[in-house]
Residue frames as qw, qx, qy, qz and C-alpha x, y, z in Angstrom:
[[0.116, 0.723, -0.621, -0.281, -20.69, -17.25, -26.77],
 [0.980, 0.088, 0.002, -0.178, -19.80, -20.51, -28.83],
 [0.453, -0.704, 0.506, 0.208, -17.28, -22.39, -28.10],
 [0.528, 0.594, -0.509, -0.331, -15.24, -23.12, -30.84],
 [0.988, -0.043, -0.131, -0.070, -14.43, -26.99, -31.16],
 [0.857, -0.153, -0.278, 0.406, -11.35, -28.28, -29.02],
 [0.035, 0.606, -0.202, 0.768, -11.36, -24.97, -27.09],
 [0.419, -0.351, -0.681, 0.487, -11.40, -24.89, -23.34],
 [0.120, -0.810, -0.305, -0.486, -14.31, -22.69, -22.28],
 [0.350, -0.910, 0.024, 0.218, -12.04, -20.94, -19.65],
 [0.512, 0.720, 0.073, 0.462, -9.53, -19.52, -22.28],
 [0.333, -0.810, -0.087, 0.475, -7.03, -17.66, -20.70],
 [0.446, 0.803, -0.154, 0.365, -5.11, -14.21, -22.12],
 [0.686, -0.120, -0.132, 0.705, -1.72, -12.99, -21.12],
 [0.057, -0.980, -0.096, -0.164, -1.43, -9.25, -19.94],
 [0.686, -0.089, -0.352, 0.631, 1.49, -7.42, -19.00],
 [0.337, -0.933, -0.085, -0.094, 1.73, -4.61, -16.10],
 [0.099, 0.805, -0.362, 0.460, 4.50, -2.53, -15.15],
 [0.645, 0.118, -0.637, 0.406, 6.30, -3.49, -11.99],
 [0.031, 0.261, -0.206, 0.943, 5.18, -0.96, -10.02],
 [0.632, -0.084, -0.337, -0.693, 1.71, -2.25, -10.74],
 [0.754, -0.020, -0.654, 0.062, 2.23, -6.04, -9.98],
 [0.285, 0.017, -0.647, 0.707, 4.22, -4.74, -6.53],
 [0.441, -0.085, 0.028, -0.893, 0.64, -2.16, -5.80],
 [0.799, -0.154, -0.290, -0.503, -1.70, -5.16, -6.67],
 [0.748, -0.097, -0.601, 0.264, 0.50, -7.67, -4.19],
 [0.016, -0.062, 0.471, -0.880, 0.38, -5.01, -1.44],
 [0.552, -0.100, -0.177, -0.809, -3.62, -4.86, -2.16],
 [0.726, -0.039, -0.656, -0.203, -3.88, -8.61, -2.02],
 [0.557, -0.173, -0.727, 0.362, -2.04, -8.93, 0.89],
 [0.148, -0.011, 0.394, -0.907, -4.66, -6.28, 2.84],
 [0.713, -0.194, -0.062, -0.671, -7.46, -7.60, 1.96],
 [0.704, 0.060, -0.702, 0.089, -6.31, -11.07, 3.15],
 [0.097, -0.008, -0.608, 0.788, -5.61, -9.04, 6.68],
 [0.347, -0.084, 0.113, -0.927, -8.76, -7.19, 6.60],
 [0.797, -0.022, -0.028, -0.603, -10.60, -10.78, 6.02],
 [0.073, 0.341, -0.928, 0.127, -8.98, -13.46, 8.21],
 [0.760, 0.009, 0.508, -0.406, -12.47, -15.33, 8.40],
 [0.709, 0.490, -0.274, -0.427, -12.08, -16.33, 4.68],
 [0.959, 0.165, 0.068, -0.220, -11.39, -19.81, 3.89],
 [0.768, 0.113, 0.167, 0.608, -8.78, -19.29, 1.90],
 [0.097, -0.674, -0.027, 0.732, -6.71, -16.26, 1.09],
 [0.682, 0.681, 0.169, -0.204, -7.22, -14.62, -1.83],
 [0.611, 0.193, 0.437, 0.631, -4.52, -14.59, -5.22],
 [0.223, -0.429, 0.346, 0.804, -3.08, -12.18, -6.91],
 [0.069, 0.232, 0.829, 0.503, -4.78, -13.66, -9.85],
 [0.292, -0.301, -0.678, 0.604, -7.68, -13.12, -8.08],
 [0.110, -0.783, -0.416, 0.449, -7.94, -10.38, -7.24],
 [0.019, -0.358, 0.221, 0.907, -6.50, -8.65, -10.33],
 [0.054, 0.344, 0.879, 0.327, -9.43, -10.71, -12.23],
 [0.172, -0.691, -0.652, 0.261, -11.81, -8.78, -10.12],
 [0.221, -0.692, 0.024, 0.687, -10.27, -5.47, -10.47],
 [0.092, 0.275, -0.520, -0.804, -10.60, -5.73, -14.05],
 [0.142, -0.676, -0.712, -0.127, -14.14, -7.06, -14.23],
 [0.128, -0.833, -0.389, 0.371, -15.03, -3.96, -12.10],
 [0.212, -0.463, 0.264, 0.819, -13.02, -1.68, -14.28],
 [0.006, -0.039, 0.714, 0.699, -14.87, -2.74, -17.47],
 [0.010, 0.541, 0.835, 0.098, -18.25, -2.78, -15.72],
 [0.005, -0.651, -0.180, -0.737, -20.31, 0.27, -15.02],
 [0.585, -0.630, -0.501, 0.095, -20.33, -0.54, -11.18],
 [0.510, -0.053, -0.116, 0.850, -17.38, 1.85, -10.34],
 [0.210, 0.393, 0.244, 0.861, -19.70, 4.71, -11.62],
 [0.562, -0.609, -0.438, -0.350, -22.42, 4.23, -9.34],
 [0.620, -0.571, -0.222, 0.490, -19.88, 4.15, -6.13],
 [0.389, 0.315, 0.113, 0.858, -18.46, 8.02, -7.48]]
């Protein structure tokens, strides 16, 4: 991709999610933080919904079915 001229090449978008959602993906966050208390740091919200939509748009999901 080219980056376009006085663009920052980590661009971010705005999304919005339901409440329901947001409360689901901060319950998620804060189990895998339990489930991996070796980790450096804990993980974000951010995070981990970054991930969770990378794997939604990739084709890895299909292979773990």
């Amino acid at each position: 991709m080219m980056q376009e001229e006085g663009k920052v090449a980590d661009d971010r978008i705005t999304i919005s999610i339901s409440r329901k959602a947001y409360e689901a993906l901060v319950e998620y966050t804060k189990q895998l933080n339990q489930e991996n208390p070796e980790a450096d740091k804990s993980f974000t919200v951010e995070e981990v919904l970054d991930e969770e939509i990378i794997f939604l748009f990739s084709d890895e999901w299909k292979s773990e079915q």
